[in-house]
C-alpha positions in Angstrom: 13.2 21.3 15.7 11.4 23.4 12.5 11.6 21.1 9.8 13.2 22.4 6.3 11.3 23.9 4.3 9.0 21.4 1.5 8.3 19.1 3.8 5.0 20.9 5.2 2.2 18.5 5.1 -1.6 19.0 4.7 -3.8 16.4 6.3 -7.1 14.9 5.1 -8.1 12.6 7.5 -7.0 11.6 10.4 -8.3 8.3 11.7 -7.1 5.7 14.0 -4.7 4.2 11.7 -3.5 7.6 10.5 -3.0 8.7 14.4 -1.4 5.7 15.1 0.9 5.0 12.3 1.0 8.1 10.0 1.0 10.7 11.9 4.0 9.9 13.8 5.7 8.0 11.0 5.6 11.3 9.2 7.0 13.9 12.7 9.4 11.6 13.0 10.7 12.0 9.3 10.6 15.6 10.3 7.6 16.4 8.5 5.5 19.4 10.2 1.4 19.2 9.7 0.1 23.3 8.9 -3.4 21.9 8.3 -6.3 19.0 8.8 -9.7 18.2 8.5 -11.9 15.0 8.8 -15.0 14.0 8.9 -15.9 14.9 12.6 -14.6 18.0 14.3 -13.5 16.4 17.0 -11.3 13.8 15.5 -9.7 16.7 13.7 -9.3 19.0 16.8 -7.9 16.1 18.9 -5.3 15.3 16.0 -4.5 19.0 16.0 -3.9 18.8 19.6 -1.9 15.7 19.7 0.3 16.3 16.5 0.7 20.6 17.1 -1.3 20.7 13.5 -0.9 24.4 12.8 -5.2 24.9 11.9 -8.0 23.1 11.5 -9.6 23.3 8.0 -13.4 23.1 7.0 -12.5 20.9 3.8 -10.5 19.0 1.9 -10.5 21.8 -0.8 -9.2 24.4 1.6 -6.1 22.1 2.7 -5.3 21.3 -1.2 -5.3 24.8 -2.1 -3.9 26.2 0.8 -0.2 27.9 -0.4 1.4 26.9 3.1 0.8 23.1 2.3 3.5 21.5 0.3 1.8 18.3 0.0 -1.0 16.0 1.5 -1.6 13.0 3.3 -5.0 11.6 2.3 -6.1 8.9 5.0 -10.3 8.9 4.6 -11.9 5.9 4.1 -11.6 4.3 0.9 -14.3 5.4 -1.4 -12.8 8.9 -1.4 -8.9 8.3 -2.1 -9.4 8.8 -5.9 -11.1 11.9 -6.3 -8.5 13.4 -3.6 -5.8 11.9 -5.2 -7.1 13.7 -8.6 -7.5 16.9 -6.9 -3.9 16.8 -5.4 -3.0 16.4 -8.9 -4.6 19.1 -10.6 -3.6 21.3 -7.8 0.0 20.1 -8.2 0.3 18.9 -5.0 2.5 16.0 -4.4 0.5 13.0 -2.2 0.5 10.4 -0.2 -2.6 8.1 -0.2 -3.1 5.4 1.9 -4.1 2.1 0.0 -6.0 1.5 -1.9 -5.5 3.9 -4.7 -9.6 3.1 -5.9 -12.1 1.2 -5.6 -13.7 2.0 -8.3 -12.3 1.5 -12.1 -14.2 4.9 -13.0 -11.5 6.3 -10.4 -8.7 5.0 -11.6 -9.7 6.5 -14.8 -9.4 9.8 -13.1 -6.9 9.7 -11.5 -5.1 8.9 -15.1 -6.7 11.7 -16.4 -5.6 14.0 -13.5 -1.9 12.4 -14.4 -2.0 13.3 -17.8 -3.8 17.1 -17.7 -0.4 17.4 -14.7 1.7 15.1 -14.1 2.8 14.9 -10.2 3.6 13.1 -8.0 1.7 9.8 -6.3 2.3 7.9 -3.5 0.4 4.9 -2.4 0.6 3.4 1.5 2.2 -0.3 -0.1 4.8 0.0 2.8 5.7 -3.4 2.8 8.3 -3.0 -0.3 10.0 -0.9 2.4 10.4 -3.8 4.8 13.6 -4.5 6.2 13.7 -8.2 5.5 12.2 -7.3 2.2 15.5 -5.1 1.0 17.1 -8.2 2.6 15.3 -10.7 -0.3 15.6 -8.1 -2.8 19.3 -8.1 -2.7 19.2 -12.3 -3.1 17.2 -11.7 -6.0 19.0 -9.2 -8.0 21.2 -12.0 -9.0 18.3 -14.2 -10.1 18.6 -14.9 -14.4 15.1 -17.3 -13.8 11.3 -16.9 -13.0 10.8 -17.7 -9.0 8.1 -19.3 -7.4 6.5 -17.8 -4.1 3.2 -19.0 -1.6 2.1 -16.1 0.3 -0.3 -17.3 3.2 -2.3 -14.4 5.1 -4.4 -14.9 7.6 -6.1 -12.5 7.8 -9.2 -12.9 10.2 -12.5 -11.6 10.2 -14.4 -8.5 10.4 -17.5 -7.6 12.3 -20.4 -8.0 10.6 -21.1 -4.5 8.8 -17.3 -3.1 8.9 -17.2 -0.4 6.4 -14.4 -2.0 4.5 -16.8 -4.8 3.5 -18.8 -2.2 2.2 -18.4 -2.6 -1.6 -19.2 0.7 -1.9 -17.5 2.4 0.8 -14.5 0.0 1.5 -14.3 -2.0 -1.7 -13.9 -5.1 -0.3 -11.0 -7.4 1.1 -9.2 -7.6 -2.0 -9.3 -4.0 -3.4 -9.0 -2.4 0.5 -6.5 -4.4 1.6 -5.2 -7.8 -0.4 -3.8 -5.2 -2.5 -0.7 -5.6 -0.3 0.2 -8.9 -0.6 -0.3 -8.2 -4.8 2.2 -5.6 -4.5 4.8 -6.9 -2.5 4.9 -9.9 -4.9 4.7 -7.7 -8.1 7.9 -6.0 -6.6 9.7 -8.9 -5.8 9.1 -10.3 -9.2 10.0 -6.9 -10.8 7.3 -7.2 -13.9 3.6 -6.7 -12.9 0.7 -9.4 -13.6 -0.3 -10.9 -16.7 -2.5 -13.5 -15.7 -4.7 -14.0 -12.1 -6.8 -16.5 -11.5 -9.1 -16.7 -7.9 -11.1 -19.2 -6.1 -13.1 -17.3 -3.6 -13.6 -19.5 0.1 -16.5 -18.0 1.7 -17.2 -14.1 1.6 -13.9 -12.7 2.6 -11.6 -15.1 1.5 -9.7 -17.1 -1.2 -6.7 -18.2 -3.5 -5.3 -16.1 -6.5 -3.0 -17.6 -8.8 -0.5 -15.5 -10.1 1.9 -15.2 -13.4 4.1 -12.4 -14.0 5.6 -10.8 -17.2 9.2 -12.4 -16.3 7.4 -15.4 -16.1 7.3 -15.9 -11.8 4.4 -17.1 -10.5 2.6 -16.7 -7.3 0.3 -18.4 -5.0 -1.7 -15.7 -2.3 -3.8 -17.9 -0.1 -5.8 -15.3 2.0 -7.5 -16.4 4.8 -10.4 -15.1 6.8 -10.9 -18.6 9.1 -7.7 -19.1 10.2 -6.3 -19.4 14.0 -6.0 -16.5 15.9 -2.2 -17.4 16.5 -1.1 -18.6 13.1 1.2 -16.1 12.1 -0.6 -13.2 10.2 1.8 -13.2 7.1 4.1 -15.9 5.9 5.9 -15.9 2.5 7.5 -18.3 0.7 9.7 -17.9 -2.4 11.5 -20.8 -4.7 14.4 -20.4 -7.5 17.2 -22.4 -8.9 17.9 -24.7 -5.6 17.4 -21.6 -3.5 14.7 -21.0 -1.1 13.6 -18.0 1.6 11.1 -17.9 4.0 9.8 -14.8 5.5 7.9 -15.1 8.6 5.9 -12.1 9.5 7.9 -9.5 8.5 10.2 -10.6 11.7 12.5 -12.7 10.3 13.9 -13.9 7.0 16.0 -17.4 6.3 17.4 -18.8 3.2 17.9 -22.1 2.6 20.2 -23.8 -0.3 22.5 -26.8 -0.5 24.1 -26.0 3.5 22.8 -24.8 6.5 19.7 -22.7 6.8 21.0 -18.9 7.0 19.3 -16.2 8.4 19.6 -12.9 6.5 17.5 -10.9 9.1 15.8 -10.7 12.2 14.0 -8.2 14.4 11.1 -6.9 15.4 8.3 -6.8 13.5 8.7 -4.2 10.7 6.4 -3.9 8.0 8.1 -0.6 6.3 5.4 2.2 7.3 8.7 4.5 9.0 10.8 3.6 6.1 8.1 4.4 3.1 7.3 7.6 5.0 10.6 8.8 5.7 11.2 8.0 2.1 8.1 10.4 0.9 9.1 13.1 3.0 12.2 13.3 1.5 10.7 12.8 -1.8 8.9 15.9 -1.2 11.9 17.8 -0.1 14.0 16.9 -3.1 11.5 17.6 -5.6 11.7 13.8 -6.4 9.5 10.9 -8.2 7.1 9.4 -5.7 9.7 6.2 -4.1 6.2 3.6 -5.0 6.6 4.4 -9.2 2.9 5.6 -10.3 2.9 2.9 -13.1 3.7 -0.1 -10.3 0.8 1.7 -7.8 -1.3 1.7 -11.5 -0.4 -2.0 -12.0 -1.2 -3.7 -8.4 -4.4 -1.6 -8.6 -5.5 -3.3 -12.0 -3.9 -6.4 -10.5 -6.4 -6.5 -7.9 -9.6 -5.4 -9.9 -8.8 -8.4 -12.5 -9.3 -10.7 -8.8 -12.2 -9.2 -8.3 -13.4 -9.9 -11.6 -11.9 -13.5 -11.8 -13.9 -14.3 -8.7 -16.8 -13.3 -10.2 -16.3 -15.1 -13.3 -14.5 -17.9 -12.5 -11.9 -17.1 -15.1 -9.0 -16.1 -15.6 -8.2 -12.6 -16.4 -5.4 -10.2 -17.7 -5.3 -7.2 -16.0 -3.9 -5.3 -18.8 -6.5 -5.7 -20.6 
């Protein structure tokens, strides 16, 4: 079926991740695709084909300013997400950007400046708020009248040798390109963002960042490049008043207190991409606020540029400041 009308998506790049996850993450949230362009032709042609994209565009410019595209999807590689997100912006076009907002602070400045000369409407790709088991914690912790505690332990693995996300400037790195996860998840679950990280780098793509949090929380993120292949990839942990809860890869989620260990979900592996997505189409639709807040997306970015910096240094930073 048509889908209703707002909900007609322009697409700049189209990737394996964005052809595997995306793309039909978004058709199946009813989205329809009137335009794309990548890169390479033929990545753009064969995502045409396989996703009944309306047209093939020569530029990101066209498929901004195109009047049949209600919004866009920007899924290029990482040195690119800021500009496009500013020109989304300035064109009024709501967006969805795949993380990480920037990689670059000069970026992030103009992306602010796009927000200010017209306010829109943002979305960055930090599905795993959207997990199942997460809404599952987040209902345990809207009780919660004291700071928490929580280790997150990802194990992450290595990348070849030359990968473009190690690229500093083309990727930005394991913390800005992808750590940036783990940094929002816990800012959610805390509900305040970061006043304080502090990281201890373990070789080139790896390391501990000690968190505080402006309810006072704290975190532990322990991200891991030489870990076992079969060591679960994400594993959280997450202390208050007596009460504990263990997620274990985003496939199931236990709390323990003074009786028996209680599961409070289980299932396959669900990370949140269907659930954010289905959430930003209809965000579109409605006319509505991006469902990741600008200011939070703002926050975990500045989050994760104050690691960066604290790994250099060796000190602690703020990343308000």
């Amino acid at each position: 079926p048509r889908a209703a009308p707002g909900a007609r998506i322009g697409l700049v790049g189209a990737g394996q991740f964005a052809s595997a996850v995306l793309l039909p993450g978004l058709r199946a949230a009813g989205a329809s695709f009137t335009a794309v362009t990548t890169s390479s032709g033929a990545t753009a042609d064969a995502a045409a084909r396989q996703f009944g994209v309306a047209r093939v565009a020569s530029s990101a410019g066209d498929v901004i300013a195109a009047a049949d595209v209600d919004a866009v999807v920007v899924a290029t590689r990482h040195d690119s997400h800021a500009a496009l997100v500013a020109a989304c912006l300035r064109a009024g076009k709501p967006c969805f950007v795949e993380k990480p907002l920037c990689i670059r602070e000069d970026g992030l400045d103009d992306v602010l400046s796009a927000m200010a000369e017209r306010p829109g409407s943002v979305c960055v790709g930090f599905n795993r708020r959207f997990a199942p088991a997460v809404t599952a914690l987040l209902a345990r912790l809207a009780v919660r009248t004291s700071p928490f505690h929580a280790r997150y332990r990802v194990n992450a693995g290595r990348m070849p040798a030359g990968h473009w996300t190690l690229d500093p400037d083309v990727g930005g790195g394991r913390v800005l390109g992808e750590a940036c996860h783990f940094l929002d998840l816990l800012a959610h679950l805390a509900g305040s963002p970061a006043t304080r990280v502090a990281a201890q780098p373990v070789g080139d793509d790896g390391g501990s960042v000690l968190v505080r949090y402006e309810d006072g929380s704290s975190a532990s993120l322990d991200y891991l490049s030489g870990g076992a292949p079969g060591l679960a990839t994400e594993h959280l942990d997450l202390h208050w008043e007596g009460r504990s809860f263990v997620l274990d890869d985003f496939r199931e989620l236990t709390e323990l207190g003074s009786g028996k260990a209680r599961r409070l979900w289980r299932g396959a592996q669900d990370k949140g991409h269907a659930a954010e997505l289905a959430a930003w189409v209809g965000s579109v639709r409605a006319g509505a606020p991006s469902p990741v807040p600008f200011d939070e997306a703002v926050a975990t970015t500045r989050a994760a540029f104050a690691v960066v910096r604290s790994a250099r240094t060796g000190r602690a930073v703020d990343p308000r400041a």
